[in-house]
VOGU-3710 file (C-alpha; in Angstrom, 3 decimals, decimal comma):
1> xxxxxxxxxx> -12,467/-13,717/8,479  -14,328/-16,701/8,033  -17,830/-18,333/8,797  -18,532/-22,254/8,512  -20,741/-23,709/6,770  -22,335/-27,120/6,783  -21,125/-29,270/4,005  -18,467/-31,829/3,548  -16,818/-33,090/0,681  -13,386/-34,863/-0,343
11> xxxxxxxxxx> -10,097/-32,353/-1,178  -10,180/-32,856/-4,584  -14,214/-32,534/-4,448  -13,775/-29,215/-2,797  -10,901/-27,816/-5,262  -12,664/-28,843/-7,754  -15,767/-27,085/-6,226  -14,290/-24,258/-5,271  -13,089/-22,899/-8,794  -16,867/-22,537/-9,524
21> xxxxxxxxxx> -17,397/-20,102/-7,137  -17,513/-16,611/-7,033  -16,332/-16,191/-3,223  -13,644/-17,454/-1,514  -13,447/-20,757/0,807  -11,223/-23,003/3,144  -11,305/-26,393/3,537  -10,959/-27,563/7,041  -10,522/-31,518/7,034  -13,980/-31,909/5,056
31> xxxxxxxxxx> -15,924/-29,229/5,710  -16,399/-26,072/3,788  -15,364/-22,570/5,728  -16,659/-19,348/3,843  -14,347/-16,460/3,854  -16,126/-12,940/4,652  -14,844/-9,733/4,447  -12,184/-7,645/6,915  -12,349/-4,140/8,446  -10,518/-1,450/7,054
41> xxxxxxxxxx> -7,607/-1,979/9,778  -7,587/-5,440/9,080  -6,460/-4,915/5,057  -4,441/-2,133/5,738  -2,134/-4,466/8,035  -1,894/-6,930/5,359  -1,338/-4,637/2,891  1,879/-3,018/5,242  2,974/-6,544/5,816  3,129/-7,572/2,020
51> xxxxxxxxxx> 4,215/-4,329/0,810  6,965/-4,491/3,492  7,893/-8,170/2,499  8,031/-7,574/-0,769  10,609/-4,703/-1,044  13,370/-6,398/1,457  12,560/-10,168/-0,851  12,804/-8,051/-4,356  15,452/-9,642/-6,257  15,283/-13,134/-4,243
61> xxxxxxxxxx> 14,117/-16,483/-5,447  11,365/-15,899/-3,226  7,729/-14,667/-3,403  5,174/-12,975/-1,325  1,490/-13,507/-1,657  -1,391/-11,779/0,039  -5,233/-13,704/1,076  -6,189/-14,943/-2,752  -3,235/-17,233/-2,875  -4,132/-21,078/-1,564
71> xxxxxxxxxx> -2,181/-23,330/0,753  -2,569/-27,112/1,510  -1,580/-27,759/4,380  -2,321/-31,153/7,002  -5,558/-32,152/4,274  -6,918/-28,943/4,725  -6,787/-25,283/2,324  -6,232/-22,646/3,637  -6,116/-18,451/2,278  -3,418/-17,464/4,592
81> xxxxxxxxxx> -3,558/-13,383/5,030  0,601/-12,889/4,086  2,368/-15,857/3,130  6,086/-16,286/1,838  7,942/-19,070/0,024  10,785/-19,742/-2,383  10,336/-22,208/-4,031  9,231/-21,556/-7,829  5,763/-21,839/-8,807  4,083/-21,852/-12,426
91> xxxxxxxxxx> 2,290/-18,395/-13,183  -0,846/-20,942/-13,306  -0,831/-22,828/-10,067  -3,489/-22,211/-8,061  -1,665/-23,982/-4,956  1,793/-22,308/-3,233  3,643/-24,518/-1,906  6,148/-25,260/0,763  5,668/-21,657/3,019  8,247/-20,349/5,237
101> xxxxxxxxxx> 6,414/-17,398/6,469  2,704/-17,520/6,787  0,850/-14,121/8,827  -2,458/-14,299/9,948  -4,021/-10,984/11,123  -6,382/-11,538/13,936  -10,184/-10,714/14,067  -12,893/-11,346/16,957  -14,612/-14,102/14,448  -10,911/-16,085/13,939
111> xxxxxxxxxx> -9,281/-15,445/16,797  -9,441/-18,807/18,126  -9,126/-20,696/14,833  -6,184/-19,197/13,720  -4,293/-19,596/17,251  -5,287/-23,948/17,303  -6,760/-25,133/14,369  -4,499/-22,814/11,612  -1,465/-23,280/13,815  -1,795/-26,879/14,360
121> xxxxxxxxxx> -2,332/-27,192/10,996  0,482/-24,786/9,504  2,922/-26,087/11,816  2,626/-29,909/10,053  4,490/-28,278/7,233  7,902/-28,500/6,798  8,730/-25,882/5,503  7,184/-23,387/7,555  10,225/-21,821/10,127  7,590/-18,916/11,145
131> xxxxxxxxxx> 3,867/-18,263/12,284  2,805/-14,543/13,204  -0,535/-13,512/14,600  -0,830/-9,689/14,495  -3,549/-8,519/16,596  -5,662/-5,084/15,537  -7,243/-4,190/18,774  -4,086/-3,176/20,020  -0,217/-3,162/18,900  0,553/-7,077/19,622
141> xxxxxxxxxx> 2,840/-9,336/17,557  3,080/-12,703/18,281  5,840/-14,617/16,866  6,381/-18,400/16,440  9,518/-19,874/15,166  10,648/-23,351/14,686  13,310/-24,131/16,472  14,639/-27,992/16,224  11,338/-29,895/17,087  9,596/-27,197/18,923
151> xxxxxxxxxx> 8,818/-24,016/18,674  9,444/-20,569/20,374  7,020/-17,808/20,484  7,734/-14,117/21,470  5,260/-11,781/22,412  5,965/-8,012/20,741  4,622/-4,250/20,974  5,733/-1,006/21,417  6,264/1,584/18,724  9,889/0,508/18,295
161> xxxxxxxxxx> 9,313/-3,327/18,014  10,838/-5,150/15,822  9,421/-8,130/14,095  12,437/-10,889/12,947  12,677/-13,263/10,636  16,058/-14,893/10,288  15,114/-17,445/7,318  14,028/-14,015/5,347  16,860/-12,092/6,896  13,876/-9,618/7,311
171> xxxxxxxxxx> 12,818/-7,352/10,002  9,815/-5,658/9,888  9,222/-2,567/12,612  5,667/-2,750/14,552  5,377/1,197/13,542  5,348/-0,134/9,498  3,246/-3,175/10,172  0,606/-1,294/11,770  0,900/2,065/9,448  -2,229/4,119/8,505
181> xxxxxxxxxx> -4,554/2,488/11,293  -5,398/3,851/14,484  -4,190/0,693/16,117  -3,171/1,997/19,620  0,346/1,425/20,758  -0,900/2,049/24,312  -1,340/-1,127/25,895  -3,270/-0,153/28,966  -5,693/0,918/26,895  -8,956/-1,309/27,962
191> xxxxxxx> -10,400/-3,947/25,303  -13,503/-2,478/25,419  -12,392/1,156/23,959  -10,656/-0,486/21,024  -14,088/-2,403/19,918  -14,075/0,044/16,628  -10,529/-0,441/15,703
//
C-alpha cells in the first residue's frame, strides 16, 4: 500500500535518501510515495505467490523476490509485491534488474495506481513479458502479457483457474494463489460484504 507524500527530489537524491530511512518508499518521477502496511490477506497472497514461484524456478538461473526488493523502472522506483528475473545480480545490489514477471496485489488505497501509473510505468521495460494484478476482495486475476508491441490481458477466477506464464513455463492455480485467506471464490458475492477481506 502506499500514501504520497509531498517532497521531490532527483533519483539519485532519493536513493541516496532512501537508505537512511527506516521505512520503505517509491519514487514516482520526483516525488516521494511512502509505503504502509497490508492486511493479513494481502501478505498471505504474496507470500503463496513467491512461495509458489520459487519452487517451480528452483534450480533456474532465475530469482524471485518479494516487496523489499527495488525496481527502476521509466525514472521512477518502485517495491513491486512479487517480482521475477534472470538475470544475475550481486548479493549486494540494492536494484533488480531487467523483470519478467512483476505481481502487484491490489488494495482499495492502490488500486488505481497500480492499474495506470505502475503499469504504464512497468510496461516501458523491456524485459517485462508479464503484469498480474490479483485482487483480494474477491478471486480475480488479471493477466497482462506482451505480445509483439501490445499487450493482451485475460481476466481469471474460479477455484480451478489457472494462472500462465509461458516465459517461466509456470502455472500457478487461483486455489494456491489465494490459499489460507477467506478470499471468496463466489463472484456474485456483493463488494460491499467482502469490505473485511
Amino acid at each position: 500500500m502506499a500514501l504520497r507524500k509531498e517532497r521531490r527530489m532527483t533519483l539519485d537524491e532519493f536513493l541516496a535518501w532512501e537508505e537512511r530511512q527506516d521505512s520503505r518508499h517509491e519514487f514516482l518521477q520526483g516525488e516521494i510515495v511512502a509505503m504502509i502496511g497490508g492486511t493479513v490477506a494481502h501478505n498471505q497472497i504474496v507470500g503463496n505467490v513467491y512461495a509458489a514461484l520459487r519452487g517451480d524456478l528452483r534450480g533456474s538461473p532465475c530469482r524471485v523476490f518479494q516487496e523489499t526488493m527495488r525496481i527502476r523502472a521509466d525514472e521512477s522506483v518502485f517495491y513491486p509485491d512479487v517480482f521475477v528475473t534472470c538475470t544475475a545480480l550481486d548479493d549486494r545490489d540494492r536494484l533488480a534488474r531487467e523483470p519478467i514477471l512483476i505481481v502487484e496485489v491490489l488494495s482499495d488505497s492502490t488500486s488505481s495506481y497500480d492499474h495506470t501509473t505502475k503499469s504504464a510505468a512497468y510496461r516501458t521495460l523491456p524485459s517485462l513479458s508479464h503484469y498480474v494484478l490479483i485482487h483480494k476482495r474477491v478471486a480475480v486475476v488479471e493477466s497482462f502479457r506482451r505480445a509483439g508491441d501490445g499487450w493482451t490481458h485475460e481476466l481469471l477466477s474460479g477455484r480451478d483457474g489457472m494462472l500462465t506464464i509461458p516465459a517461466l513455463e509456470v502455472t500457478l492455480p487461483l486455489a494456491a494463489i489465494y490459499e489460507d485467506t477467506r478470499v471468496s471464490f463466489d463472484l456474485t458475492i456483493p463488494v460491499s460484504d467482502t469490505d473485511n477481506v
